[in-house]
Each structure stands twice: as C-alpha cells, then as structure tokens.
LUMGU-526891 format. One record per residue: residue in three letters; residue number from 1; x, y, z of N, C-alpha, C, O in turn. Coordinates in Angstrom, 2 decimals. Layout:
residuo  num  nu  nv  nw  cau  cav  caw  cu  cv  cw  ou  ov  ow
ala  NUM  X  Y  Z  X  Y  Z  X  Y  Z  X  Y  Z
...
***
This chain:
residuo  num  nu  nv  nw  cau  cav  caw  cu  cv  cw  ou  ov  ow
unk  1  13.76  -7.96  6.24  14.12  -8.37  4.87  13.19  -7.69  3.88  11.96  -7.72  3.99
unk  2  13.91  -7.03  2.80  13.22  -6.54  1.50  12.31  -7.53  0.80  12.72  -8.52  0.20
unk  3  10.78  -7.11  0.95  9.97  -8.02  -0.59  10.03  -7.77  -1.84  9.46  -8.46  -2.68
unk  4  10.96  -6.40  -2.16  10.61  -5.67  -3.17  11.29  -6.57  -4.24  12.42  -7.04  -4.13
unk  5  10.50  -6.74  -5.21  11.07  -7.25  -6.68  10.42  -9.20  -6.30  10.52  -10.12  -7.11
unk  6  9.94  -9.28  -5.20  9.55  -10.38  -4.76  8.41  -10.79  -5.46  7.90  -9.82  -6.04
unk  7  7.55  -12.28  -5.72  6.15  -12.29  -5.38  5.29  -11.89  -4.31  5.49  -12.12  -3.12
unk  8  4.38  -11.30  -4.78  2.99  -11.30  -3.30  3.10  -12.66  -2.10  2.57  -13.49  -2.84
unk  9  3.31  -13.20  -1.23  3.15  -14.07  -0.62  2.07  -14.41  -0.87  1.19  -13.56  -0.99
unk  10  1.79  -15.89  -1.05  0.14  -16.29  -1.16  -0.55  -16.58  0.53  0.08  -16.95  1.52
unk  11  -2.11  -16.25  0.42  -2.25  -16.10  1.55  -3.91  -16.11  1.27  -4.40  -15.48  0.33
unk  12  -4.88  -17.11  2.47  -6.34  -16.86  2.57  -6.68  -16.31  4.39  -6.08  -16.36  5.47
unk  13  -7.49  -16.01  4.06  -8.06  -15.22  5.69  -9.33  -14.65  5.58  -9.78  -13.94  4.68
unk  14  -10.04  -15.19  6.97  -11.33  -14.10  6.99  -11.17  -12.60  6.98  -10.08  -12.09  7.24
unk  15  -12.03  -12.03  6.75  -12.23  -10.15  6.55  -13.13  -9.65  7.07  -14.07  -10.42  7.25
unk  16  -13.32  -8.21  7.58  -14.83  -7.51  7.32  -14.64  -6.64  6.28  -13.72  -5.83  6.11
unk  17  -15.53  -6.85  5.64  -16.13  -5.63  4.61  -16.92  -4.69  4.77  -18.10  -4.67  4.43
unk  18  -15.98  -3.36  5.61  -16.94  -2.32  5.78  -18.06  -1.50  5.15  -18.89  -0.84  5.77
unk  19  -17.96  -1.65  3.86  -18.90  -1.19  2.59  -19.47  -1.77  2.96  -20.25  -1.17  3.70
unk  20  -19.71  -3.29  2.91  -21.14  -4.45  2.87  -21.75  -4.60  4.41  -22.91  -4.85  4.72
unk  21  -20.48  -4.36  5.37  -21.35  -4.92  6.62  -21.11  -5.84  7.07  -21.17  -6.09  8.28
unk  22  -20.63  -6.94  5.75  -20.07  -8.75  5.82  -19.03  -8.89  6.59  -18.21  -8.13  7.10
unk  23  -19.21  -9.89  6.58  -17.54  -10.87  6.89  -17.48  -11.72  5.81  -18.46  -12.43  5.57
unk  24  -16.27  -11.79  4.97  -15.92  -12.88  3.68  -14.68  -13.08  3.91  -13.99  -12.48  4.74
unk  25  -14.27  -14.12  3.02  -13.46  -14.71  2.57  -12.23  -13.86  1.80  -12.54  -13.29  0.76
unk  26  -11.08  -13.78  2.18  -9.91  -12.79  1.39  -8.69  -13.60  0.57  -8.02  -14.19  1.42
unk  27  -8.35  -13.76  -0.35  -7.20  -14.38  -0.96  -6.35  -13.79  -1.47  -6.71  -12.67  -1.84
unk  28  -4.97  -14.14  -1.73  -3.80  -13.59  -2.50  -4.97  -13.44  -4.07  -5.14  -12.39  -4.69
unk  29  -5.48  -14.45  -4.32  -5.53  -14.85  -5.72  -6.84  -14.09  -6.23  -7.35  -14.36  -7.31
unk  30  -7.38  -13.04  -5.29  -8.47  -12.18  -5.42  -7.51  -10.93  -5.99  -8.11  -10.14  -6.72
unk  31  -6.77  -10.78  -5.87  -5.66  -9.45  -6.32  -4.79  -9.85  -7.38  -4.10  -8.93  -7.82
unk  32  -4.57  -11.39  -8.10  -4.22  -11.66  -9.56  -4.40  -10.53  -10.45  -5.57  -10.15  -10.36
unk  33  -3.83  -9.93  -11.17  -3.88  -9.16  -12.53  -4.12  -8.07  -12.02  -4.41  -7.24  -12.88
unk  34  -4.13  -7.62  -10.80  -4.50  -5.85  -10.61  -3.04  -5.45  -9.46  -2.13  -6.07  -8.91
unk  35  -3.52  -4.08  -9.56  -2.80  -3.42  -8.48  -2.88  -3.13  -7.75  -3.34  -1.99  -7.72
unk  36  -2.49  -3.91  -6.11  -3.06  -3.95  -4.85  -1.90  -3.00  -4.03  -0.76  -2.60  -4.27
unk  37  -2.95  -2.87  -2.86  -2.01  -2.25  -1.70  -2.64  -3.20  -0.80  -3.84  -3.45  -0.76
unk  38  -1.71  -3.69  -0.07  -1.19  -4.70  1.19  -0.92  -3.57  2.44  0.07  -2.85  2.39
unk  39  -1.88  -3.49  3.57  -1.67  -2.03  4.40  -1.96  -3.01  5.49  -3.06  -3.50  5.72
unk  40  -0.43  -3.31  6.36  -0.59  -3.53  7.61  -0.87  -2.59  8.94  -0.07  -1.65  9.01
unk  41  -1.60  -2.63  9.76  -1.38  -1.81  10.97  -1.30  -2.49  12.49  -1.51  -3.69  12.64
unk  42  -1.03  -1.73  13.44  -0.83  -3.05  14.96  -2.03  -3.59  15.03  -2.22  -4.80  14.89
unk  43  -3.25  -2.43  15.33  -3.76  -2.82  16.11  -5.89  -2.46  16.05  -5.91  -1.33  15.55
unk  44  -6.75  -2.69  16.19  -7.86  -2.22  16.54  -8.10  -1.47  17.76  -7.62  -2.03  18.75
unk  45  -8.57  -0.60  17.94  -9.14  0.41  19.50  -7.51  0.90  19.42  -7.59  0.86  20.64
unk  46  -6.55  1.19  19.24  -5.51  2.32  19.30  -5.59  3.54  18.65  -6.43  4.10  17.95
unk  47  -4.23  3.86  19.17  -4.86  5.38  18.33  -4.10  6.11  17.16  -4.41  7.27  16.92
unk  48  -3.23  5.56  16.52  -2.35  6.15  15.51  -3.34  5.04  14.15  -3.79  5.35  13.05
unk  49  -3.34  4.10  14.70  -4.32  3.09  13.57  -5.76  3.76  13.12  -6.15  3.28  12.05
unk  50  -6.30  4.36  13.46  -7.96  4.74  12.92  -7.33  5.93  12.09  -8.09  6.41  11.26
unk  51  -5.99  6.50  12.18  -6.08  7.90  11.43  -5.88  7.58  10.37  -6.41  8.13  9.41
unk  52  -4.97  6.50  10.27  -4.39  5.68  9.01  -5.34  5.20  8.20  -5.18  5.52  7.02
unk  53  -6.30  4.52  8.44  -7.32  3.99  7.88  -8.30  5.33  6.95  -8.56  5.55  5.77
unk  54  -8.61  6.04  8.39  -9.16  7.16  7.81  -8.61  7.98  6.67  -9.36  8.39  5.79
unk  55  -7.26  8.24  6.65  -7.01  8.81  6.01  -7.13  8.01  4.42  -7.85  8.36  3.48
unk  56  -6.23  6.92  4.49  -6.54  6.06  3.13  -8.04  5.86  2.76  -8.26  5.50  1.61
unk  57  -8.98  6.03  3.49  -10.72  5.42  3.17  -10.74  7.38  2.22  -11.06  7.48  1.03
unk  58  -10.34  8.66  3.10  -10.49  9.30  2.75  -9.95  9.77  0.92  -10.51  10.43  0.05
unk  59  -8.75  9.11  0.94  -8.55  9.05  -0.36  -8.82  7.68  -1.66  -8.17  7.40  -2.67
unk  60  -10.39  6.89  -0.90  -10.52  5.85  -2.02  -10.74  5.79  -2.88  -10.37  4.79  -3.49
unk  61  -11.50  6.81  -3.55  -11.86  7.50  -4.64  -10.61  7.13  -5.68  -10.54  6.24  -6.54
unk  62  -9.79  8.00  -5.34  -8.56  8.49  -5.87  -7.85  7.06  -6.13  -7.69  6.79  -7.31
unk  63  -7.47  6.24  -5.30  -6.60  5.27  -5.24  -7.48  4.23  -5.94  -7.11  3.78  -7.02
unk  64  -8.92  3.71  -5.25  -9.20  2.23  -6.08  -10.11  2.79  -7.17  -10.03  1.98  -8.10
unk  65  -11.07  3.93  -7.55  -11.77  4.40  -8.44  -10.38  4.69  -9.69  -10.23  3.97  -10.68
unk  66  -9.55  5.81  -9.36  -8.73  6.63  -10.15  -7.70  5.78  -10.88  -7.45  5.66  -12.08
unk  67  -7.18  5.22  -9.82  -5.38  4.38  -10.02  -6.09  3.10  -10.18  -5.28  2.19  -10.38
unk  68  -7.41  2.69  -10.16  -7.46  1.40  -10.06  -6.81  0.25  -9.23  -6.32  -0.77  -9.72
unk  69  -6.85  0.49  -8.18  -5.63  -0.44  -7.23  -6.86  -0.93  -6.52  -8.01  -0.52  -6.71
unk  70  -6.47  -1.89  -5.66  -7.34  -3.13  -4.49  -6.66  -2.45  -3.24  -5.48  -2.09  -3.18
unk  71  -7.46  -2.36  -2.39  -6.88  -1.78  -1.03  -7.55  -2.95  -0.06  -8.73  -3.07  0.24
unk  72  -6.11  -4.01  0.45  -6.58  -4.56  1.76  -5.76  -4.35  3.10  -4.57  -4.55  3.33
unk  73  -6.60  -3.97  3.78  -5.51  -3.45  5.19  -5.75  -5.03  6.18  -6.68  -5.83  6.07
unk  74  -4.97  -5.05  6.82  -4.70  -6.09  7.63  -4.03  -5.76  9.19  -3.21  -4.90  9.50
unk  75  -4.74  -6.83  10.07  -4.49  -6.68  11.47  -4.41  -7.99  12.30  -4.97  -9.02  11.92
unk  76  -3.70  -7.94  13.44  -4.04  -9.51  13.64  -4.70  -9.18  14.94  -4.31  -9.59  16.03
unk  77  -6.02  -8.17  14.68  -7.12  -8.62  15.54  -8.26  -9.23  14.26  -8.27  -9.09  13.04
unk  78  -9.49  -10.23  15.60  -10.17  -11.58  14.58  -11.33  -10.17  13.66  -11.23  -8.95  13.79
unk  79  -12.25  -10.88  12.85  -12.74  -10.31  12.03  -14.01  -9.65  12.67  -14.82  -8.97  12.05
unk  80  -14.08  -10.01  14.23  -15.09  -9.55  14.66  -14.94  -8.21  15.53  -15.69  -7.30  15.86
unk  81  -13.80  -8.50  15.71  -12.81  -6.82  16.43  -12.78  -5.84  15.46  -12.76  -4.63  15.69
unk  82  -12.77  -6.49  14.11  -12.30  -5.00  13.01  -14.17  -4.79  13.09  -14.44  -3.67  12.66
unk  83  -14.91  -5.25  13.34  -16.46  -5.04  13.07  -16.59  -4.45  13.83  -17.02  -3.39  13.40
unk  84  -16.47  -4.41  15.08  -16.81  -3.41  16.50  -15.83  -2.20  15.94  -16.38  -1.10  15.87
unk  85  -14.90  -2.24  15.67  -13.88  -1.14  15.96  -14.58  -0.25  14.72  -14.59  0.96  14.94
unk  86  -15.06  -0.62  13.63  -15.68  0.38  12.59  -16.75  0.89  13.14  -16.95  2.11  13.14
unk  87  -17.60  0.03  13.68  -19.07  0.36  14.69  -18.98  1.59  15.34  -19.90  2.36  15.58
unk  88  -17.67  1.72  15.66  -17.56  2.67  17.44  -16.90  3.70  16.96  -17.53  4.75  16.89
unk  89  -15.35  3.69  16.48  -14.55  4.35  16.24  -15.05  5.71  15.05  -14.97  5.46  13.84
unk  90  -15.49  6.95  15.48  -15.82  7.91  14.64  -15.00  8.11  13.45  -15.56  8.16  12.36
unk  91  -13.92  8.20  13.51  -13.08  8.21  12.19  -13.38  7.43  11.34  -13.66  8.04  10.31
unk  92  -13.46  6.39  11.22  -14.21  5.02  10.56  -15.42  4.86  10.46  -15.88  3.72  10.44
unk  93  -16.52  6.37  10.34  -17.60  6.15  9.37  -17.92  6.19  8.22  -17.79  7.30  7.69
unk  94  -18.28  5.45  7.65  -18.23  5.63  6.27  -16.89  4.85  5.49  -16.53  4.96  4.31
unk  95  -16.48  4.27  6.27  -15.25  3.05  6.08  -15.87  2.01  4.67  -16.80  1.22  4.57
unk  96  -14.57  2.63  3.50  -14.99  1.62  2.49  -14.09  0.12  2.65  -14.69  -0.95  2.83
unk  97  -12.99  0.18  2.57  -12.16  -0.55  3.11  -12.32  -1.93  3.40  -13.35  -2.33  3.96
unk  98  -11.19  -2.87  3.00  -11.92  -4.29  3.84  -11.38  -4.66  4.60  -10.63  -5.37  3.92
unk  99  -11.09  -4.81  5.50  -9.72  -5.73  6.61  -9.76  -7.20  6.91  -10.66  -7.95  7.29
unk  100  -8.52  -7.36  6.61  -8.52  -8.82  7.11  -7.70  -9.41  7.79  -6.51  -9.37  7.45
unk  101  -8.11  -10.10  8.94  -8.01  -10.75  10.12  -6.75  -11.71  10.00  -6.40  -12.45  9.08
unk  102  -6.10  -11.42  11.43  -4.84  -12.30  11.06  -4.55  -12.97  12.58  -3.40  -13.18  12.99
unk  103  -5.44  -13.18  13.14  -5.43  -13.59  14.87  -3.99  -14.79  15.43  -3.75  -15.14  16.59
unk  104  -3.18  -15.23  14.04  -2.06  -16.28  14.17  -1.10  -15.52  13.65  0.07  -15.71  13.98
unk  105  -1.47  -14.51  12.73  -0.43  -14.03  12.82  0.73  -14.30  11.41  1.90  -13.95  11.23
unk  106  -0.37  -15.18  10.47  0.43  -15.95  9.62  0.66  -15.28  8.92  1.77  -15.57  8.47
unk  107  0.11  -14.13  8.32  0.30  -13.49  6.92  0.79  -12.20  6.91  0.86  -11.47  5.93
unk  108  1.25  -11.87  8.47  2.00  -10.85  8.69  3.52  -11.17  8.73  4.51  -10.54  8.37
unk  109  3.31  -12.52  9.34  4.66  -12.98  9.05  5.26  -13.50  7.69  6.46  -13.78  7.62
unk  110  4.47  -13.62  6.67  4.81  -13.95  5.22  5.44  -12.70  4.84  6.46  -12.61  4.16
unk  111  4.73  -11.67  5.36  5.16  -10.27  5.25  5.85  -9.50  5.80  5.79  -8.28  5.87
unk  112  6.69  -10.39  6.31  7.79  -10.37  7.20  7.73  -8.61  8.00  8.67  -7.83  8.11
unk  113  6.30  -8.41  8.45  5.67  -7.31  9.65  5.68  -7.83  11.02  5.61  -6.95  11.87
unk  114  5.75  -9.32  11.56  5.22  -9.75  12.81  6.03  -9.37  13.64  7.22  -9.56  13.40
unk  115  5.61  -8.68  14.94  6.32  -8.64  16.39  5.96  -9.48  17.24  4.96  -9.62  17.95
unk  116  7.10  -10.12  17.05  6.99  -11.12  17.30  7.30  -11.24  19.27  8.31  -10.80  19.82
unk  117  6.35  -11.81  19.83  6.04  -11.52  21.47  5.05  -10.74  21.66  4.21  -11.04  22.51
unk  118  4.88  -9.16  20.65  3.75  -8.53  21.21  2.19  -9.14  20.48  1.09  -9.05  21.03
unk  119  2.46  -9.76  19.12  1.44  -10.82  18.66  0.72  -9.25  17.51  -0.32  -9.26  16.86
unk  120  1.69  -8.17  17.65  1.06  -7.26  16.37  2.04  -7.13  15.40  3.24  -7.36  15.56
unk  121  1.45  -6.71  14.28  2.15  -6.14  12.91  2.77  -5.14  12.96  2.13  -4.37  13.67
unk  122  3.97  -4.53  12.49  4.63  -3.39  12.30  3.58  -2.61  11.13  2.70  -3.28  10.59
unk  123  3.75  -1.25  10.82  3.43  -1.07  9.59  3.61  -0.92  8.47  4.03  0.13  8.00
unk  124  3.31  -2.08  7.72  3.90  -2.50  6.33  3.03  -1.78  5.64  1.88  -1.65  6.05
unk  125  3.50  -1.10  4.31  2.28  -0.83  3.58  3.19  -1.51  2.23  4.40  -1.31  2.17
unk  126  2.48  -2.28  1.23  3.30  -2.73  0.22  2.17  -2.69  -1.13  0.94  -2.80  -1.11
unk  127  3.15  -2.47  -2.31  2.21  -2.05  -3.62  2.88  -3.12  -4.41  4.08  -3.26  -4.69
unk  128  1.59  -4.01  -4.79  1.93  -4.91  -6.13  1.37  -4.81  -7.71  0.27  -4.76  -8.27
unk  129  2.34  -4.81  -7.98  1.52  -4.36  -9.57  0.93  -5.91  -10.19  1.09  -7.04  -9.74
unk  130  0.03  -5.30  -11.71  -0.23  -6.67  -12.37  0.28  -7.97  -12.57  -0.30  -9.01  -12.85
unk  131  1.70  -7.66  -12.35  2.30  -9.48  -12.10  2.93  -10.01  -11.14  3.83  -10.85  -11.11
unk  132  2.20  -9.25  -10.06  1.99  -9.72  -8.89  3.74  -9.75  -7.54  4.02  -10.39  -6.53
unk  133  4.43  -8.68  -8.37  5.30  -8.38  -8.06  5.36  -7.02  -7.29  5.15  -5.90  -7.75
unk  134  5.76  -7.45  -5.73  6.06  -6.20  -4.80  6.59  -5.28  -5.56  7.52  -5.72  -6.24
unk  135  6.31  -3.84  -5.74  7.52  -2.81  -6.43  7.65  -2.00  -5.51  8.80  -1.57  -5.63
unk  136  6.98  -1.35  -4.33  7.02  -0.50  -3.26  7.11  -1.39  -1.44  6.33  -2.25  -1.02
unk  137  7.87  -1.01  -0.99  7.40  -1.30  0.59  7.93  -0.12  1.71  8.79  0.75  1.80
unk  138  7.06  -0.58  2.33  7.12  1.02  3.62  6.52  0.00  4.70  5.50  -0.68  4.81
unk  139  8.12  0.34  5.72  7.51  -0.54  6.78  8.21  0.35  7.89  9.32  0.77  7.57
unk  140  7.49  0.89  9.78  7.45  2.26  10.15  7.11  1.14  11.30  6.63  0.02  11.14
unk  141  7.58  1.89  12.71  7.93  1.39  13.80  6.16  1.79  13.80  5.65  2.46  12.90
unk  142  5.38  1.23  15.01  4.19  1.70  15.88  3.54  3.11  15.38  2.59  3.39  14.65
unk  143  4.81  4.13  16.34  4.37  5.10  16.85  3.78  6.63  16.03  3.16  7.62  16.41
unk  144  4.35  6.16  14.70  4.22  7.20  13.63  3.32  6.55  12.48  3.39  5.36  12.17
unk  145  2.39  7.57  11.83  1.53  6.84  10.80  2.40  7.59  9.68  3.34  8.36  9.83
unk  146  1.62  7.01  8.22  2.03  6.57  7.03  1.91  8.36  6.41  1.26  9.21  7.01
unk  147  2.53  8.56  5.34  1.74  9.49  4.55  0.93  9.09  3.20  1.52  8.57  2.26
unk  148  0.05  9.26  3.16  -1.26  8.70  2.36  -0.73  9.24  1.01  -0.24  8.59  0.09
unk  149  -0.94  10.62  1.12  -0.72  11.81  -0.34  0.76  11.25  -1.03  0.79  11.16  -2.26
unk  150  2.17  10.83  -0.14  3.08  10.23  -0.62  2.73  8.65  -1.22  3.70  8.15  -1.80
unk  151  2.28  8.33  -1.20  2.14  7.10  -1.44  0.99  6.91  -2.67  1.02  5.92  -3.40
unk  152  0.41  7.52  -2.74  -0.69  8.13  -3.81  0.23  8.31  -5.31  0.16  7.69  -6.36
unk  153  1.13  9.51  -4.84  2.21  9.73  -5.92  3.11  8.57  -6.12  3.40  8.32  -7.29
unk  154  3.63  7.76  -5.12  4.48  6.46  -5.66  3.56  5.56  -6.24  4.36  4.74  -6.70
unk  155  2.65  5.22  -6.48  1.53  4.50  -7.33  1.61  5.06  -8.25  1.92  4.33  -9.20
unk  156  1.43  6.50  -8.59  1.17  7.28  -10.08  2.64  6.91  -10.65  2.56  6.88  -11.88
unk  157  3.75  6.67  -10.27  5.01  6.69  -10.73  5.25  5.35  -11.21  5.80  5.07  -12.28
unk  158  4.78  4.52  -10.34  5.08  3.14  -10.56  4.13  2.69  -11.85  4.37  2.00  -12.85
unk  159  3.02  3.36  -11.41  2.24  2.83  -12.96  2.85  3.37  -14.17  3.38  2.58  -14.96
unk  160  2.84  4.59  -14.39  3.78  5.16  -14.69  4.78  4.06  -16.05  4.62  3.55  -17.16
unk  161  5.94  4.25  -14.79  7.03  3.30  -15.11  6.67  2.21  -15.74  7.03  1.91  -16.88
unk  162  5.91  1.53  -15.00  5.48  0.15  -15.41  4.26  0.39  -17.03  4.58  -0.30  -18.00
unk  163  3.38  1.04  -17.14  3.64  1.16  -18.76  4.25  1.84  -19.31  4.07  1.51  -20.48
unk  164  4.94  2.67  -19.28  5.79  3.41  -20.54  7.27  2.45  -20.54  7.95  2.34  -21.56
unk  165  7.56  1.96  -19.53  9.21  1.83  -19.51  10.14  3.28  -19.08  11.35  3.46  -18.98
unk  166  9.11  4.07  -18.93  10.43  4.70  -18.87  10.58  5.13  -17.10  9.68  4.76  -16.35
unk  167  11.66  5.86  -16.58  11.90  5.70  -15.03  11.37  7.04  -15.00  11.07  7.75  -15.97
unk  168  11.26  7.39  -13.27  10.58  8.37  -13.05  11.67  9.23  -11.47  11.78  8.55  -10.44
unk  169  12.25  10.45  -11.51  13.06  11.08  -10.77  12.55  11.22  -9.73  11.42  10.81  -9.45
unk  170  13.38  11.90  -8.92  12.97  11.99  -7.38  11.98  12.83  -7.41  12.12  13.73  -8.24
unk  171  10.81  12.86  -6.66  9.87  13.67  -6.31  8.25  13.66  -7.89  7.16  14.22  -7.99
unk  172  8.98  12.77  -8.71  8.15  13.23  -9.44  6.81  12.77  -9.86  6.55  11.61  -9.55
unk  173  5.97  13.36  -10.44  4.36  13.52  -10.20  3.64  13.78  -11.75  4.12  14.29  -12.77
unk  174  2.64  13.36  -11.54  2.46  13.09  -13.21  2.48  14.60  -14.04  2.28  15.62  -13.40
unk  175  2.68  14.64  -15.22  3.14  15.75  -15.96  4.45  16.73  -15.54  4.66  17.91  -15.82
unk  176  4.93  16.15  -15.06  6.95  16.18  -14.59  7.26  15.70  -15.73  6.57  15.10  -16.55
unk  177  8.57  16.06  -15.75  9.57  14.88  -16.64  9.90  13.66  -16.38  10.02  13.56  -15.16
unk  178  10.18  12.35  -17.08  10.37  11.31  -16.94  11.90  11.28  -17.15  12.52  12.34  -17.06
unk  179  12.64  9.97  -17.46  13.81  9.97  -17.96  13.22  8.68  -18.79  12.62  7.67  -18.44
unk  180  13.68  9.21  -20.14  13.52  8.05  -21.19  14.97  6.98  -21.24  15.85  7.12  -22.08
unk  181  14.98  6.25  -20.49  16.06  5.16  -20.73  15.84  4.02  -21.55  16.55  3.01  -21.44
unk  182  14.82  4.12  -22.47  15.20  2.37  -22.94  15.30  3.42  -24.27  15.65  2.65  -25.16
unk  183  15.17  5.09  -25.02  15.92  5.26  -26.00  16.90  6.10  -25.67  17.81  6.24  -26.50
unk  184  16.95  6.85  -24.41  18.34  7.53  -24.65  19.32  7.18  -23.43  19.76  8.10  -22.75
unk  185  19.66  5.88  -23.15  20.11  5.64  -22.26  21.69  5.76  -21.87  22.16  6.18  -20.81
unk  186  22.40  5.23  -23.07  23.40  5.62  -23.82  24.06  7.17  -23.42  25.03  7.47  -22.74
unk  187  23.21  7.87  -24.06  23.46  9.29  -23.83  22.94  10.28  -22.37  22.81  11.45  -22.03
unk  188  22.84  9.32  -22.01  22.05  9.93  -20.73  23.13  9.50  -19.20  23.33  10.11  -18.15
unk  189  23.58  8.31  -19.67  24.66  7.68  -18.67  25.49  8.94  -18.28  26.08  9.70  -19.05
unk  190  25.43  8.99  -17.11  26.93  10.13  -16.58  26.25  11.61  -16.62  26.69  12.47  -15.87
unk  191  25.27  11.87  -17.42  24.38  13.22  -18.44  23.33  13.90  -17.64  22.99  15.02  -18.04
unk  192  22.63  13.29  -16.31  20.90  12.88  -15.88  21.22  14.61  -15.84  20.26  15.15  -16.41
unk  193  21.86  15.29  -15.55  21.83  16.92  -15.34  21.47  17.53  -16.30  21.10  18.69  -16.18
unk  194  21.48  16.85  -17.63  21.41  17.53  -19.13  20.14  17.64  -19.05  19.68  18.70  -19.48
unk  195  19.37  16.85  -18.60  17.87  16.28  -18.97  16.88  16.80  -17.64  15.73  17.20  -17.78
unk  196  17.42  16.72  -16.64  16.72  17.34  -15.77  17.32  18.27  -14.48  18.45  18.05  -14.03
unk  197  16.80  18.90  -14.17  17.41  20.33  -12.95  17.83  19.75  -11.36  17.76  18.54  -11.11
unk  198  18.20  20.60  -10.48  18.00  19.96  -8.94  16.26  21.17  -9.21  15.11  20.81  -8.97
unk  199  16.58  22.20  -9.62  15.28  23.02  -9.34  14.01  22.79  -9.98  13.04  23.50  -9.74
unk  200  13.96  21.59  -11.00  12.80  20.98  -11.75  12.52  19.98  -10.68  11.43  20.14  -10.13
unk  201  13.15  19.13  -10.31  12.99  18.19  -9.54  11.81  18.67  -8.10  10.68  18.23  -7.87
unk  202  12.68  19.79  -7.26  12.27  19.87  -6.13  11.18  21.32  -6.43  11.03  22.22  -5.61
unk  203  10.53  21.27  -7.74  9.27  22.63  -7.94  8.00  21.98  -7.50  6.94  22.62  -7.51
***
C-alpha cells in the first residue's frame, strides 16, 4: 500500500548514533517541521545493506547540511547490533547516520516494509516534507540497493515544488525548466510540448 500523500506514521524507538557513539531515544515528533528521510534496510552484517548506508553517509553533507533534511535509517536488528555492525563493518567508518532499532518490528510495519515470517524490512526509503506529509516512497525487493544520486535530485524537486508551487518534469534538476501551473495552467493544458522538449528533458 501507497503512503504517499499520507501522514508520517507516529512512532518512538531506541537508536545508535554513530556520530556520538550513543544509544538515544528516536521519535516521529523529533522530525516535526523538517524534511526527513525514513531509510529502511533488512538487515545488519549483510551485504547489499553497508553499501547503502555508505553510500547515503557518503552524501551527508549534501542531503542533511545542503537540502537540510533528517536522515533516519532503520532496521529491525536491536540497537546494540547496529553498534557492532558500525564497529566492524569498513564501509561504515566514519558513519554519521543514526539508526534505529526495530527488534518487533513495529515501525516497519506502520511502514507497511515488514516481511513478514523473515522478521526483516523490505527497502523503504520515504521523504517527508515540513507538514509531515510522505511526498516520495521507494520500496525494492532485498537483493538490489537504492540509488542515492537519484534520490538526492527527487528531494531538490520536491523542495522545489513544495516552495514555488510550481511542478517539476521528468528528469529534472535544479536550473532545468519547471512548469508554471498555478499561472499558466489554462494554457498549458493539452500544450506541455510548447513549454518544454523530449530533448530538454532527457539533456
């Protein structure tokens, strides 16, 4: 089932905080008024999961410095498995990231990710903007990881969208064209070819 256009599910759980070292406390209501990413994965000690991580830690800068977004990844191993698995796992040095622990399983299933029998998460990755409304979800069997750099650009779009009002075309990336629909919408109905190319689109 689609979350998109949904609320965030509310939700508390322990974490580790790889920056700090800690283990804390994680809430829906810690991500109020900002723009989070919700990043499920199966598992700790596998092996399509550390690239994923890595790769998103590799672009944090960009995502929680740049775009301003909250990045919490989630697993339903306990908070002391995601602590060993940063410890050991080379890809995961230097892990800013926080994860949080889902050992029941509850908040994967709010997030309607749970596999249910194997006791892991599918991979959900989901983007909520300031009012706390899903606008993106990406959810991917096991065996294949995410693309980071795509998902980077659907944030720039969505923010985007979400202040100007106006929509944003296939493929597109900031300083592209937009489509202005709340003034030329009218004239644009039936038109989208007037205003933009197949060969602008896919440059």
């Amino acid at each position: 089932m689609s979350l998109v256009l949904q609320k965030m599910p509310e939700f508390k759980m322990d974490a580790y905080d790889a920056q700090s070292g800690h283990y804390k406390k994680v809430s829906s209501q810690d991500y109020a008024g900002k723009w989070t990413i919700i990043c499920f994965y199966p598992a700790d000690f596998t092996f399509v999961c550390p690239t994923e991580l890595a790769a998103m830690n590799a672009k944090y800068d960009v995502i929680h410095d740049g775009l301003a977004c909250e990045i919490l990844a989630i697993s339903t191993d306990t908070k002391f498995s995601h602590k060993r698995f940063v410890e050991t796992e080379p890809l995961l040095k230097g892990l800013k990231l926080t994860i949080g622990a889902d050992p029941t399983g509850d908040v994967s299933r709010k997030f309607d990710v749970m596999i249910e029998g194997a006791g892991i998460a599918l991979r959900g990755r989901f983007l909520i903007n300031p009012d706390g409304v899903i606008v993106a979800q990406e959810v991917q069997a096991p065996p294949v990881g995410r693309n980071v750099n795509e998902f980077i650009r659907q944030i720039q779009a969505h923010q985007h969208a979400y202040k100007t009002g106006e929509v944003c075309p296939a493929n597109w990336r900031p300083g592209k064209k937009t489509l202005p629909v709340k003034t030329d919408e009218e004239k644009m109905t039936g038109r989208v070819g007037d205003y933009v190319t197949v060969e602008e689109l896919l440059s």
